[in-house]
C-alpha positions in Angstrom: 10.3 -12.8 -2.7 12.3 -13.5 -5.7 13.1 -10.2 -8.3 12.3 -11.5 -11.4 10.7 -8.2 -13.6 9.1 -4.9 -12.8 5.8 -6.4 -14.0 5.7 -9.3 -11.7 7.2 -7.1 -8.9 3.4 -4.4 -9.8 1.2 -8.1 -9.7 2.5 -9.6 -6.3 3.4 -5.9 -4.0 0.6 -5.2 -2.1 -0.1 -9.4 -1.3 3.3 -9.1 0.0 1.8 -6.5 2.8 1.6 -8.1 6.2 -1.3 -6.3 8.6 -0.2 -5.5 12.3 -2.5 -4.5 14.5 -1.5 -4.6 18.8 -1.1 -1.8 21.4 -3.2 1.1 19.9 -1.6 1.1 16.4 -2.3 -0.1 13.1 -0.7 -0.7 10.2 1.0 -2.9 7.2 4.5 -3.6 6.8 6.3 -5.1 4.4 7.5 -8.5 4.5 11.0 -7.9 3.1 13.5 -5.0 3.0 13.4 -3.4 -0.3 15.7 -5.6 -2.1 18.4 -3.8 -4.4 16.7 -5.0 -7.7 13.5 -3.6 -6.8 15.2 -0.1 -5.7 17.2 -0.2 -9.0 14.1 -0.3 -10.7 13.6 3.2 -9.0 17.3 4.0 -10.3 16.3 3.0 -14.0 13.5 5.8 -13.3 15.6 8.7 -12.4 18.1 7.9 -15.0 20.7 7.0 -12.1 20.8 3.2 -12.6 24.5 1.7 -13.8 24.4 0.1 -17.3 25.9 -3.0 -15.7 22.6 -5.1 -15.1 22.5 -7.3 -11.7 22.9 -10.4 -11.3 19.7 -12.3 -10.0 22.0 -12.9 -6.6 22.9 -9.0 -6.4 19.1 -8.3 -7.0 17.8 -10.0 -4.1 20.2 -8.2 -1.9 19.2 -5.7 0.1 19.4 -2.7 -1.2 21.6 -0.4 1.1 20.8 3.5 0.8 20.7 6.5 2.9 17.3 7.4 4.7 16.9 10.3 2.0 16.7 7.8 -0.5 15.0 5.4 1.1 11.8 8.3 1.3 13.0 9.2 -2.5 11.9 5.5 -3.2 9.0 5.5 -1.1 7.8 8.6 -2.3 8.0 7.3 -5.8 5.8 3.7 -5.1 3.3 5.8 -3.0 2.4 7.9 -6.3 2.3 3.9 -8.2 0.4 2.6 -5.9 -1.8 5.9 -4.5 -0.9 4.6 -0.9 1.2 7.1 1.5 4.3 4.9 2.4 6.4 5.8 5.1 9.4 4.1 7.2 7.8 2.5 10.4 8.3 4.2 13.8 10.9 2.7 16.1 7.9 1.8 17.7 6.1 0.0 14.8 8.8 -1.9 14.0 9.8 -3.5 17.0 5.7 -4.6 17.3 6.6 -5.8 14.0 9.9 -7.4 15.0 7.7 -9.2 18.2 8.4 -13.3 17.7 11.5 -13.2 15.6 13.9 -15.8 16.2 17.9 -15.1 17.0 19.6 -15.8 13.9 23.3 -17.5 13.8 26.1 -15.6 12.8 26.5 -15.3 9.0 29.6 -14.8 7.3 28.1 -12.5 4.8 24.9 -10.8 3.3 22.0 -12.7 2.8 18.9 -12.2 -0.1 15.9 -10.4 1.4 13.7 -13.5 2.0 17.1 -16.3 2.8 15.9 -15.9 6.5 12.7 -17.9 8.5 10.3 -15.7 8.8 9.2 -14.5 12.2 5.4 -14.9 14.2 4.0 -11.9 11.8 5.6 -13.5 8.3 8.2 -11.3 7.9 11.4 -12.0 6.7 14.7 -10.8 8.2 14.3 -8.5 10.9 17.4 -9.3 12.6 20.7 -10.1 11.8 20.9 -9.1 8.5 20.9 -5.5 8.0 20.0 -2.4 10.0 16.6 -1.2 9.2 15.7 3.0 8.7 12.7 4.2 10.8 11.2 7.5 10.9 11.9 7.6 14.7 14.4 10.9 15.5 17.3 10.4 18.2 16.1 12.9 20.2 13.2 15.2 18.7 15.2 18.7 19.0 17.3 17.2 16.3 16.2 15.5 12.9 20.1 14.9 11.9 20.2 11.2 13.2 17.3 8.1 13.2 17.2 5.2 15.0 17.8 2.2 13.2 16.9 -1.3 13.8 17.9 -5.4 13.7 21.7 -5.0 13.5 23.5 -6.5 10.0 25.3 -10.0 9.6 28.2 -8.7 11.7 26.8 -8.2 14.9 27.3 -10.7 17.6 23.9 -12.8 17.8 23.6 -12.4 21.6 23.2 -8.7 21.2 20.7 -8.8 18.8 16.5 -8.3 19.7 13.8 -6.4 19.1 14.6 -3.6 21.3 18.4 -3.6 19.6 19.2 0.4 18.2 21.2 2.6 17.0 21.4 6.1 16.0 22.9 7.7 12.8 23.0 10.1 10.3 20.6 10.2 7.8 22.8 10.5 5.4 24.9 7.3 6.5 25.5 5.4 3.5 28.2 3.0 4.6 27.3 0.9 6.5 24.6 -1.9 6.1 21.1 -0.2 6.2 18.1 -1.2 4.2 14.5 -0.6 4.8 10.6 -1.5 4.6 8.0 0.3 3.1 5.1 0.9 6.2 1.3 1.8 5.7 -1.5 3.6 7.8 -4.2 -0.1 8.0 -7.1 2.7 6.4 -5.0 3.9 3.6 -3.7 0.3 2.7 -6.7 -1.2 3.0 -8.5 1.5 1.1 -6.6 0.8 -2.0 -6.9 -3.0 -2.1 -10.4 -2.4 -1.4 -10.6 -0.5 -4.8 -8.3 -2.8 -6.9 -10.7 -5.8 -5.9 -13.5 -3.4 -7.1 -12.3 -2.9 -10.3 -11.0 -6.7 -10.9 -14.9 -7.4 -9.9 -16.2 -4.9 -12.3 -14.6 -6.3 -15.5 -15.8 -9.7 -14.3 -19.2 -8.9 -13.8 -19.1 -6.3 -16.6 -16.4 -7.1 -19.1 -17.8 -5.4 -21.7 -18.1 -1.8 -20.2 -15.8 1.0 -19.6 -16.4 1.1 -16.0 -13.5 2.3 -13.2 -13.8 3.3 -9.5 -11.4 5.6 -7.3 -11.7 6.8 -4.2 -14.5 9.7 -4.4 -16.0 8.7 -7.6 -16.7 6.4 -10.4 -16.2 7.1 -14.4 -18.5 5.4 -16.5 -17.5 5.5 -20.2 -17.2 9.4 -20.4 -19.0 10.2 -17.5 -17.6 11.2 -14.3 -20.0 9.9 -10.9 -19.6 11.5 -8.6 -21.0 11.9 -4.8 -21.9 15.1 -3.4 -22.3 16.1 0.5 -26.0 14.6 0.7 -25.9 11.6 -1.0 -29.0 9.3 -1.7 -29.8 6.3 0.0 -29.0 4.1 -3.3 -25.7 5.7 -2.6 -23.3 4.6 -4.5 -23.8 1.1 -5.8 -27.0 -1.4 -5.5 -27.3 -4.6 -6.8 -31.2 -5.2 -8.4 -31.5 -9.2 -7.9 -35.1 -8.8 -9.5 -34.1 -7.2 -12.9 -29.9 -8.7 -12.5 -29.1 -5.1 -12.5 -26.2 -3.4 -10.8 -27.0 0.2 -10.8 -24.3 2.4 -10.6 -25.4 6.4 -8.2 -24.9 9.2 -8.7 -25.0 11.9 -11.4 -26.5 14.7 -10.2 -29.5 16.2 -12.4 -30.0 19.8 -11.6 -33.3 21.7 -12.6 -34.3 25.3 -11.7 -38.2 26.3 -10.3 -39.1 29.6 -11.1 -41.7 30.5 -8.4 -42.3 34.4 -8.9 -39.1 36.0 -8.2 -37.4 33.4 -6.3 -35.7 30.5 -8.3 -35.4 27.1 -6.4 -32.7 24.3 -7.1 -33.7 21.1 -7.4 -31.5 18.4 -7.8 -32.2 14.4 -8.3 -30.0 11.8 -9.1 -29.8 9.6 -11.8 -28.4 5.8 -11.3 -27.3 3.7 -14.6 -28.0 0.1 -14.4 -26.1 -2.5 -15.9 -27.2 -6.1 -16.6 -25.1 -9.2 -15.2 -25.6 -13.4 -15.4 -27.4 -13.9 -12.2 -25.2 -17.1 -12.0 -22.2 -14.1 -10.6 -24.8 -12.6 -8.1 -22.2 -13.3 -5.2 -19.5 -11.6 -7.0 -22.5 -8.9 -7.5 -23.5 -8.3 -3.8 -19.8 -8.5 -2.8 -19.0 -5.7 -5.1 -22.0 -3.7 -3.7 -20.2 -3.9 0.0 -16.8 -3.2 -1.0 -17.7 0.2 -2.7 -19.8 0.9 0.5 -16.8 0.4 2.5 -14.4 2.6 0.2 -17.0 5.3 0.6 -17.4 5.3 4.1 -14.9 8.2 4.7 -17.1 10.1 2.8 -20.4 9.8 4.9 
């Protein structure tokens, strides 16, 4: 992965994800360590960024931080993205690191994607620069993490997967980068919703129409789904009419049967008319929103 502009950087992050899944856990991990042109970025942010612009050679370098603000970053592209990053386990990474190749020795530090990449598709997870996980040297003491891969100055044989070393958290000389990890539900949440929305404005181009997580705002109303939800719930596709209909505003009326007054509520679903030629796109629409709302059942 190249560092070209923030923009381009927003388009291609979450395609640069790669899913692991093997001994009980599951997760995504990024393919490269966060080079130093995408943490300056964060830098430009906070106000903290030198003048001095990088060169497109510096920018693909890894960036090389403490683990403090490595979680300051992470922090900041979980509340872009509204995905919980983290630093892997020691445990997650070396799943992740499983199938990587020995690297020669290099003379110096290469760009975040200059290595092969390994049986998952990631890029670099030995022999460039150590790696931060969230792993604690011993857990009675939070002072010093584990950190992975070894840097272009350790002897080849003596790198692997199981390779570690402890340190400070706020170590900040020596070669240590890091890779953004994320739960597989939470990940896959969010792309789930982002191919919801580019399917909206393909189907419907012409209507305000946006889905989140626990509910949907059309124009200026705000869907949501209640505890009891009906069996419409929360998007159906009409092939008949070429109607997507779009559940659930909640209509509440009130029975007055003597003294006692009775809540009624039904819902009230909006259809939308779409070319029948796009009734794939249609139906798949109609299963993705299922699957974001499943959590919810």
């Amino acid at each position: 992965m190249f560092f070209c502009t923030l923009h381009a950087q927003e388009e291609t992050f979450l395609d640069d994800f790669v899913e692991i899944k093997a001994d009980g856990h599951h997760f995504y991990i990024y393919k490269y360590v966060i080079s130093a042109g995408e943490y300056n970025q964060s830098l430009k942010l906070w106000d903290e960024a030198s003048p001095q612009e990088l060169s497109v050679e510096e920018a693909n370098l890894p960036a090389l931080i403490t683990k403090e603000e490595a979680e300051r970053y992470l922090a900041d592209i979980s509340d872009s993205y509204y995905i919980p990053f983290r630093l892997p386990t020691e445990t997650e990474w070396e799943l992740a690191a499983k199938g990587t190749a020995t690297p020669k020795r290099a003379k110096e530090l290469r760009c975040v994607s200059c290595s092969s990449p390994n049986d998952h598709g990631l890029f670099g997870m030995l022999g460039n620069v150590w790696e931060w996980t969230s792993t604690p040297e011993t857990e009675k003491d939070e002072r010093y993490f584990i950190i992975k891969g070894g840097d272009f100055q350790e002897p080849p044989k003596s790198l692997s997967p199981k390779s570690r070393f402890a340190v400070s958290k706020d170590m900040g000389d020596m070669n240590i980068g890091f890779r953004p990890v994320a739960n597989a539900r939470d990940f896959e949440t969010i792309v789930r919703i982002n191919r919801a929305n580019t399917l909206v404005k393909t189907l419907l181009p012409n209507e305000d129409i946006t889905i989140y997580l626990h509910d949907m705002q059309i124009g200026e109303f705000s869907m949501g789904f209640g505890d009891t939800p009906p069996e419409s719930f929360p998007i159906t596709v009409d092939q008949d009419t070429h109607e997507i209909i779009f559940c659930c505003m909640q209509n509440m009326e009130f029975e007055q049967e003597g003294a006692l007054e009775t809540e009624r509520i039904t819902y009230i679903g909006l259809p939308f008319g779409f070319d029948l030629s796009r009734l794939s796109l249609a139906k798949e629409l109609e299963q993705l929103v299922k699957h974001i709302m499943e959590p919810l059942k």
